[in-house]
TORKOL-4160 file (C-alpha; in steps of 0.2 Angstrom, whole numbers, padded with zeros to 4 digits, m for minus):
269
<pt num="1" X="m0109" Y="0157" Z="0013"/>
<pt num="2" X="m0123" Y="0148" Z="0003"/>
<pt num="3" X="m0133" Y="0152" Z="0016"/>
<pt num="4" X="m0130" Y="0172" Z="0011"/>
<pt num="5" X="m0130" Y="0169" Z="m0006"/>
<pt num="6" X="m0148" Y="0162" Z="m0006"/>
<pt num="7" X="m0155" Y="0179" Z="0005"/>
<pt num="8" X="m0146" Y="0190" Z="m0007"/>
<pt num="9" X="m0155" Y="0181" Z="m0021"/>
<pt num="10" X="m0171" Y="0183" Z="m0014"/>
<pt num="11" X="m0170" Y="0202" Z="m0008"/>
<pt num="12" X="m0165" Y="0204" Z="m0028"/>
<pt num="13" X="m0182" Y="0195" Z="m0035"/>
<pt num="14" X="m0190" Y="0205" Z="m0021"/>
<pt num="15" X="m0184" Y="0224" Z="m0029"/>
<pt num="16" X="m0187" Y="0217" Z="m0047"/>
<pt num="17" X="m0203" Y="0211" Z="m0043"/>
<pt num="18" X="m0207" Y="0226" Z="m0034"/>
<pt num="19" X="m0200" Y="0237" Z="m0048"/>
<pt num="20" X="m0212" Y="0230" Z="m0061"/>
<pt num="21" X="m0227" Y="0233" Z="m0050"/>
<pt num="22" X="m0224" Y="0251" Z="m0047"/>
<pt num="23" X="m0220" Y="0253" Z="m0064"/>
<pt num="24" X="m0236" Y="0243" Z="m0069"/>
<pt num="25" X="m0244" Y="0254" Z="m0059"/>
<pt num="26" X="m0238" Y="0271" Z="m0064"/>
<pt num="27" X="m0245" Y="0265" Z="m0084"/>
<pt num="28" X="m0260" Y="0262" Z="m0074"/>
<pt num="29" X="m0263" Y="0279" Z="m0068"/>
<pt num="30" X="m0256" Y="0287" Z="m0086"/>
<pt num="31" X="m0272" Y="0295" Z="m0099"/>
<pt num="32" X="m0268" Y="0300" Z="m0119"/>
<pt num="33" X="m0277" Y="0314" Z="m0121"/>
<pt num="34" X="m0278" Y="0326" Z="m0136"/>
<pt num="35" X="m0277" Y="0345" Z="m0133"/>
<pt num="36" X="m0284" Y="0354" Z="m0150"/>
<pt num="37" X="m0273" Y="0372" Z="m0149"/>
<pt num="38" X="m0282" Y="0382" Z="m0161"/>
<pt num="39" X="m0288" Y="0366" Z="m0169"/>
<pt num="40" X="m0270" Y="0359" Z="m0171"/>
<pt num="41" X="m0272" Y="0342" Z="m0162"/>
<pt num="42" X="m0259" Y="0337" Z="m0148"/>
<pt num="43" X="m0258" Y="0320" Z="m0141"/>
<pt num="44" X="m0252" Y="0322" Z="m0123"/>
<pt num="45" X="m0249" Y="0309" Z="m0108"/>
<pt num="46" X="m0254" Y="0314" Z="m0092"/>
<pt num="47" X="m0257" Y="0306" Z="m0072"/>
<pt num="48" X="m0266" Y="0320" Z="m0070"/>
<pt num="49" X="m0285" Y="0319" Z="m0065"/>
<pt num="50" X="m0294" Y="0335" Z="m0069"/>
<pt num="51" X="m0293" Y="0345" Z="m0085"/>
<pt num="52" X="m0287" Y="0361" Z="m0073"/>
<pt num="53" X="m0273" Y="0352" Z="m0068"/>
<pt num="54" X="m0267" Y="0346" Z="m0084"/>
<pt num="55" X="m0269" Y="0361" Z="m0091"/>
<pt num="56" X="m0258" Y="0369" Z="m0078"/>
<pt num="57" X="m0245" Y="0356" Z="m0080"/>
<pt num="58" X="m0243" Y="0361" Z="m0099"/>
<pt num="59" X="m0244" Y="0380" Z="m0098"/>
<pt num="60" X="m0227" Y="0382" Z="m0102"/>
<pt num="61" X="m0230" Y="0373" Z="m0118"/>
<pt num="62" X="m0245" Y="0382" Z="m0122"/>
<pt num="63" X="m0236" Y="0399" Z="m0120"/>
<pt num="64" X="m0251" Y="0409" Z="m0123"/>
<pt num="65" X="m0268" Y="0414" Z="m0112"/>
<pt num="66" X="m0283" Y="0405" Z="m0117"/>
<pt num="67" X="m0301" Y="0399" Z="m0116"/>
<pt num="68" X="m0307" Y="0381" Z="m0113"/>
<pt num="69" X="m0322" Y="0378" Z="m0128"/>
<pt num="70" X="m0329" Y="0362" Z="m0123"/>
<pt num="71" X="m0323" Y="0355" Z="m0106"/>
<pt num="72" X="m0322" Y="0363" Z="m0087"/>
<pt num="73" X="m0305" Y="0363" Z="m0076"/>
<pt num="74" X="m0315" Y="0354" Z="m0064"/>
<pt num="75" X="m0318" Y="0339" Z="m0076"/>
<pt num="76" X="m0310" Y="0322" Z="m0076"/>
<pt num="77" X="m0298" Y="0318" Z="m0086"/>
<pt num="78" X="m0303" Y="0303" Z="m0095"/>
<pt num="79" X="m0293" Y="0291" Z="m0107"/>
<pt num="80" X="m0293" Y="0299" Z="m0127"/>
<pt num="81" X="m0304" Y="0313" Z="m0122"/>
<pt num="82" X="m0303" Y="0329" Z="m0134"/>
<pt num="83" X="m0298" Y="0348" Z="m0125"/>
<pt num="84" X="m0301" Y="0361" Z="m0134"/>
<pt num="85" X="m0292" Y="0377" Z="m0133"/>
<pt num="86" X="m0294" Y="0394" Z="m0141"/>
<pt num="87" X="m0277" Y="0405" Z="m0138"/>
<pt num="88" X="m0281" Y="0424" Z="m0133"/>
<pt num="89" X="m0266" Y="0437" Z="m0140"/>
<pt num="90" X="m0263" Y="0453" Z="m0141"/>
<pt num="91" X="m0252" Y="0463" Z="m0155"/>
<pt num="92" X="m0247" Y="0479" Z="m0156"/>
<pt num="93" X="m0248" Y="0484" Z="m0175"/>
<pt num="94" X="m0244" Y="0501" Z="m0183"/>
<pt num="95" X="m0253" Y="0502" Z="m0201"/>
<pt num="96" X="m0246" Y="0516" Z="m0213"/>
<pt num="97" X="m0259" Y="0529" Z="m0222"/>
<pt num="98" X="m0259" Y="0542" Z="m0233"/>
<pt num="99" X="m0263" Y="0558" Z="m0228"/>
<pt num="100" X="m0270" Y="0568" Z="m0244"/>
<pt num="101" X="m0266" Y="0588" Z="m0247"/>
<pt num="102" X="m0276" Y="0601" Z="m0248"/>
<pt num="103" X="m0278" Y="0611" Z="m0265"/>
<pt num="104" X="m0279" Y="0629" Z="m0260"/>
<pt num="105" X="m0284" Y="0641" Z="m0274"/>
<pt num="106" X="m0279" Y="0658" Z="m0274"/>
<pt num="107" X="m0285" Y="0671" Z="m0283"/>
<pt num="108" X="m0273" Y="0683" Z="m0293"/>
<pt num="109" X="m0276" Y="0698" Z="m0301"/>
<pt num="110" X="m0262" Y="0695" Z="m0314"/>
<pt num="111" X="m0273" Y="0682" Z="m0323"/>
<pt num="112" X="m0290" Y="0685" Z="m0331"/>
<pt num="113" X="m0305" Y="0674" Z="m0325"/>
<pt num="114" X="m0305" Y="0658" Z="m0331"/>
<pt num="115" X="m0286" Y="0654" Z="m0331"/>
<pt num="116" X="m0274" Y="0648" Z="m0319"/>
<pt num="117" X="m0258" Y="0640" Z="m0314"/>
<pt num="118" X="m0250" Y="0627" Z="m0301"/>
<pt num="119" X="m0237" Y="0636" Z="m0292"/>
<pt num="120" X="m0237" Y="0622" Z="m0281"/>
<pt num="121" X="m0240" Y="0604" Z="m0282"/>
<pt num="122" X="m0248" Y="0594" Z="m0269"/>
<pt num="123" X="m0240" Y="0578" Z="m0260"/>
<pt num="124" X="m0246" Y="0567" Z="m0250"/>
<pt num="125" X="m0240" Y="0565" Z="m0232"/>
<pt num="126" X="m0241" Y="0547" Z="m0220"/>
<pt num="127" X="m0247" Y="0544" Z="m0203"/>
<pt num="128" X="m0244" Y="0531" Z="m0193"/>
<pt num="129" X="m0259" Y="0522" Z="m0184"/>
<pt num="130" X="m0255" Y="0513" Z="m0171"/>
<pt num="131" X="m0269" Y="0499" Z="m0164"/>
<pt num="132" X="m0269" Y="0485" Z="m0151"/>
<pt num="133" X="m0276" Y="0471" Z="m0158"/>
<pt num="134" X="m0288" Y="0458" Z="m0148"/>
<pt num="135" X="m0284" Y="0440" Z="m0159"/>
<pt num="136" X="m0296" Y="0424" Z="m0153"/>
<pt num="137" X="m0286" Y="0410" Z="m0161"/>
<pt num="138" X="m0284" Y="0419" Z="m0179"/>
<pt num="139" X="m0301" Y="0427" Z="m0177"/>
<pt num="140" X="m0298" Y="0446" Z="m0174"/>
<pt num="141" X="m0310" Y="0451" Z="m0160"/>
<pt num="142" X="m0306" Y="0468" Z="m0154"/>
<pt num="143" X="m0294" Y="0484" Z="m0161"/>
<pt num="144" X="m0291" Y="0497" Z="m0150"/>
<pt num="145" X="m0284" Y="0511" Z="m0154"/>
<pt num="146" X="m0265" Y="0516" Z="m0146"/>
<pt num="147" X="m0260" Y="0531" Z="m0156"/>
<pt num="148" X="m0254" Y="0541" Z="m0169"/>
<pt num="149" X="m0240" Y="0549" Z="m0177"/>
<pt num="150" X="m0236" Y="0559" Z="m0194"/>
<pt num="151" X="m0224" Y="0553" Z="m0202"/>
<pt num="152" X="m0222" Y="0563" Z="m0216"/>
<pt num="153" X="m0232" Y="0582" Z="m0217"/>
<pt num="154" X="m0243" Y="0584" Z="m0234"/>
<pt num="155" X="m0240" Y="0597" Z="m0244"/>
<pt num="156" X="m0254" Y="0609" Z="m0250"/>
<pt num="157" X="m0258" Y="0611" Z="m0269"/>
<pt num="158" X="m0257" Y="0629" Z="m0272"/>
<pt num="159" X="m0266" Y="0635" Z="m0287"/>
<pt num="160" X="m0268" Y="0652" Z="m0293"/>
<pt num="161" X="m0285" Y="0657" Z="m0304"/>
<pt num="162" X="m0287" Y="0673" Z="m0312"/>
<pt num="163" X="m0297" Y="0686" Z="m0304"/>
<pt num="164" X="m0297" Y="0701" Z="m0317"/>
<pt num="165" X="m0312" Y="0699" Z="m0329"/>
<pt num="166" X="m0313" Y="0713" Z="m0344"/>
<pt num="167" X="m0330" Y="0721" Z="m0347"/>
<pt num="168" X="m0331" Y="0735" Z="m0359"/>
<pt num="169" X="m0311" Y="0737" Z="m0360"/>
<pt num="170" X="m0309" Y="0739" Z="m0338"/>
<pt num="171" X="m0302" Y="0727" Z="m0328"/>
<pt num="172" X="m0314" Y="0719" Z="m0313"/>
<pt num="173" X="m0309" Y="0708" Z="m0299"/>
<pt num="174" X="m0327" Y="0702" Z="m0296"/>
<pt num="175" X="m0345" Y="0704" Z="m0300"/>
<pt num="176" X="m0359" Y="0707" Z="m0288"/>
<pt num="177" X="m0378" Y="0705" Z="m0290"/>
<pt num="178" X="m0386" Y="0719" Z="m0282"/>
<pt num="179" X="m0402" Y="0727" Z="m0279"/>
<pt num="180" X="m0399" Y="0748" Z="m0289"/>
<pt num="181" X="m0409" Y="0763" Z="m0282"/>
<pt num="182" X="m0405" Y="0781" Z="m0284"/>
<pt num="183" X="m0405" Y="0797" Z="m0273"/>
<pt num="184" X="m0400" Y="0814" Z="m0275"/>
<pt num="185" X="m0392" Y="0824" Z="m0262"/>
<pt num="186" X="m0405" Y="0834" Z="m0260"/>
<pt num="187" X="m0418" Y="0820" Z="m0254"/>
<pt num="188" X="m0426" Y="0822" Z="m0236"/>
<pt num="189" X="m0413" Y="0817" Z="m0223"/>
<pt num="190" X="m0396" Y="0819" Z="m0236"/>
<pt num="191" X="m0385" Y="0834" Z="m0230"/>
<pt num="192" X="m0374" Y="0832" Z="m0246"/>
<pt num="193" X="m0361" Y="0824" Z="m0235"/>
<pt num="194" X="m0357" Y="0807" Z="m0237"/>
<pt num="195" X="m0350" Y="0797" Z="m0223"/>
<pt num="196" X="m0332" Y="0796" Z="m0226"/>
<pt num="197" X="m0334" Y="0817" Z="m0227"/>
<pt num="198" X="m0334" Y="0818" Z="m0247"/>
<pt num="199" X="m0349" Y="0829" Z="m0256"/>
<pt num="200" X="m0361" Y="0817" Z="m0264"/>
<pt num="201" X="m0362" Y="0817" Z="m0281"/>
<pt num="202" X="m0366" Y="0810" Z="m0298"/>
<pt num="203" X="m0358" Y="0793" Z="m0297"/>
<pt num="204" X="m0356" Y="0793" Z="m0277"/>
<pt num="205" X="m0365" Y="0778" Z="m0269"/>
<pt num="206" X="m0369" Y="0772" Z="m0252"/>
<pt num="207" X="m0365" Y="0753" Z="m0248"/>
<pt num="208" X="m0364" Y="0742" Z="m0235"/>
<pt num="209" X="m0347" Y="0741" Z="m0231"/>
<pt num="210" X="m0346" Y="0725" Z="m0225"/>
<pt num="211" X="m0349" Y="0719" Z="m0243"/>
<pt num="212" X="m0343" Y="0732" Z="m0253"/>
<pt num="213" X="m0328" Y="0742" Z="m0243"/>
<pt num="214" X="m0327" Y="0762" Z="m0244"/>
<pt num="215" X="m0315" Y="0768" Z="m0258"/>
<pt num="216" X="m0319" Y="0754" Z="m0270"/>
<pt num="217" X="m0321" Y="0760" Z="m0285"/>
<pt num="218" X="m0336" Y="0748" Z="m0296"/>
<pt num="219" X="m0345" Y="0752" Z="m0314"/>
<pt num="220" X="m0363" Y="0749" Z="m0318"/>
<pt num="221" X="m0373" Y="0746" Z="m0333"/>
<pt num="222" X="m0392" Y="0746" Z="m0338"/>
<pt num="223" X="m0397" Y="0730" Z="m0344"/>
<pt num="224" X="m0402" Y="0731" Z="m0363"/>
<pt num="225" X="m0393" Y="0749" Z="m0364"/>
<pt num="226" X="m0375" Y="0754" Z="m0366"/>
<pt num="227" X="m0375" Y="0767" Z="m0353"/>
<pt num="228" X="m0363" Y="0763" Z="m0339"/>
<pt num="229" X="m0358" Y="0775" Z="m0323"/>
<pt num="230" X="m0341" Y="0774" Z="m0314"/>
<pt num="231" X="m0346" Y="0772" Z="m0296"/>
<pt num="232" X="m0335" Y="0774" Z="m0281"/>
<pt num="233" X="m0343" Y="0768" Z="m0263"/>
<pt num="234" X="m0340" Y="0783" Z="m0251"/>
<pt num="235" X="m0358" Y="0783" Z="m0239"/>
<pt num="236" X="m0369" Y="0771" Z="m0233"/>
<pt num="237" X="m0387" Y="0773" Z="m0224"/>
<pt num="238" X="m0396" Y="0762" Z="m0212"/>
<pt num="239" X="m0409" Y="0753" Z="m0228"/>
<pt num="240" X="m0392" Y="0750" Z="m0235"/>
<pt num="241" X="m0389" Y="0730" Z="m0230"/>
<pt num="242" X="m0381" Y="0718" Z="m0238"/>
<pt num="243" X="m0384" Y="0719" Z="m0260"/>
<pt num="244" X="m0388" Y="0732" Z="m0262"/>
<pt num="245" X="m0382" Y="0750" Z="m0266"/>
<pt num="246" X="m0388" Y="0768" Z="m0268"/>
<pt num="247" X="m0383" Y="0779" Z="m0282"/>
<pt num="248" X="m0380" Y="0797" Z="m0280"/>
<pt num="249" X="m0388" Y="0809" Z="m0295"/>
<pt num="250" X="m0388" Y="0827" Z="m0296"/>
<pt num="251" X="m0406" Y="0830" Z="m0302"/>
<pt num="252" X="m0422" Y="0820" Z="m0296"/>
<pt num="253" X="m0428" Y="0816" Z="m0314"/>
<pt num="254" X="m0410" Y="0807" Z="m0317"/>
<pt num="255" X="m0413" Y="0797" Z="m0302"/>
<pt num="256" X="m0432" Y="0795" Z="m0305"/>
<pt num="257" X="m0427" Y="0788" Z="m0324"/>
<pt num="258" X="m0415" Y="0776" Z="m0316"/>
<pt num="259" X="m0426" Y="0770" Z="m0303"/>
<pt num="260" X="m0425" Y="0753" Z="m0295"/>
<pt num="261" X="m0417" Y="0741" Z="m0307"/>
<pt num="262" X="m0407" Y="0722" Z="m0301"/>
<pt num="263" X="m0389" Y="0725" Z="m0310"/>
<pt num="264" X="m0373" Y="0715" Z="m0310"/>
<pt num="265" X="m0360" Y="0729" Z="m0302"/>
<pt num="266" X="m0340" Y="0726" Z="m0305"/>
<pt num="267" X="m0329" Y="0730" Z="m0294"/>
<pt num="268" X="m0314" Y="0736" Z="m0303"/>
<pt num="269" X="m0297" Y="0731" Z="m0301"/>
């Protein structure tokens, strides 16, 4: 019985003694080391022996992707060595912006030049801008653009101006500067007929229609004088481009006296 007593007693002393040498060991084998996470300092233990593999036991704790700054994954891990890690993350980030309104301005005939009115105001829409943002520890590296979306339509401002000026008691939409000659029709190449198949005469004109339409009815007036004409646009003539307009006379010494002359011509409302 003794005898069993004293083996059992030794194979004890044996596992203890055996159990603080593998322990002693294991502290052997153990390295502090401090992982800087987006330069938050992290003191770590580790029996790892490169920096790859340390890193890949604590990727779970990292959470993120990154960037090694100062070390290799193929590096030894040495005691109070300093890691330094930069996180990469991504963010999806939809900014709200104004979306300013238009101001329309629409002439009217009911109003004399120079005044106007809102008949309606403008507002301000929103868009949303949506952008994948590229983020290097805090530091944003990179914004790509995802999409975007209105949220709310602007509204235009509409305003209305006056159109109808008042020159010598009549009414006028607009005024236009034009280049005034005279014929008669008579002259070489006239028939008497204009294009829209009335007869020229005194106060017909030949335009170009394409600024000045056929059936417009405009009015004249010699600088320095008081004389005016009534004019109504019913022909045209291939010299006739643009500004400018012929006035239609029934004797050659009217048109001669009027000649060539640069005169405002209103087209009457």
């Amino acid at each position: 019985m003794k005898t069993h007593l004293r083996v059992f007693a030794i194979v004890v002393f044996i596992l203890v003694i055996g159990c603080g040498t593998a322990s002693a060991y294991s502290n052997m084998n153990t390295q502090s080391v401090i992982v800087n996470v987006d330069s938050v300092p992290h003191m770590v233990s580790t029996e790892q022996t490169t920096v790859g593999a340390l890193l890949k036991e604590l990727e779970n704790v990292i959470g993120t992707d990154y960037f090694l700054e100062d070390a290799d994954e193929d590096d030894p891990v040495e005691s109070m060595m300093t890691i330094s890690l930069t996180s990469v993350t991504e963010k999806i980030v939809a900014n709200v912006e104004t979306m300013p309104y238009d101001t329309i301005r629409r002439p009217t005939l009911s109003m004399k030049i120079g005044e106007s009115r809102v008949v309606q105001k403008g507002l301000n829409g929103q868009m949303s801008i949506v952008n994948k943002e590229t983020y290097h520890g805090n530091e944003l590296i990179d914004s790509e653009f995802i999409e975007e979306k209105v949220l709310v339509a602007p509204q235009d401002e509409i305003i209305e101006v006056g159109s109808t000026g008042i020159i010598d008691g009549m009414s006028f939409s607009k005024a236009i500067n034009a280049r005034v000659t005279a014929y008669t029709p008579s002259d070489p190449g006239c028939t008497g007929i204009t294009a829209t198949g009335t007869v020229a005469g005194h106060g017909t004109i030949a335009v170009d229609p394409s600024v000045i339409p056929f059936g417009t009815t405009a009015m004249v007036k010699k600088v320095l004088m008081e004389e005016r004409m009534r004019i109504s646009a019913e022909d045209t003539g291939g010299a006739i481009i643009g500004h400018r307009i012929d006035v239609c006379f029934e004797s050659t010494d009217d048109a001669l006296e009027w000649g060539v002359q640069n005169l405002s011509v209103y087209i009457l409302s």
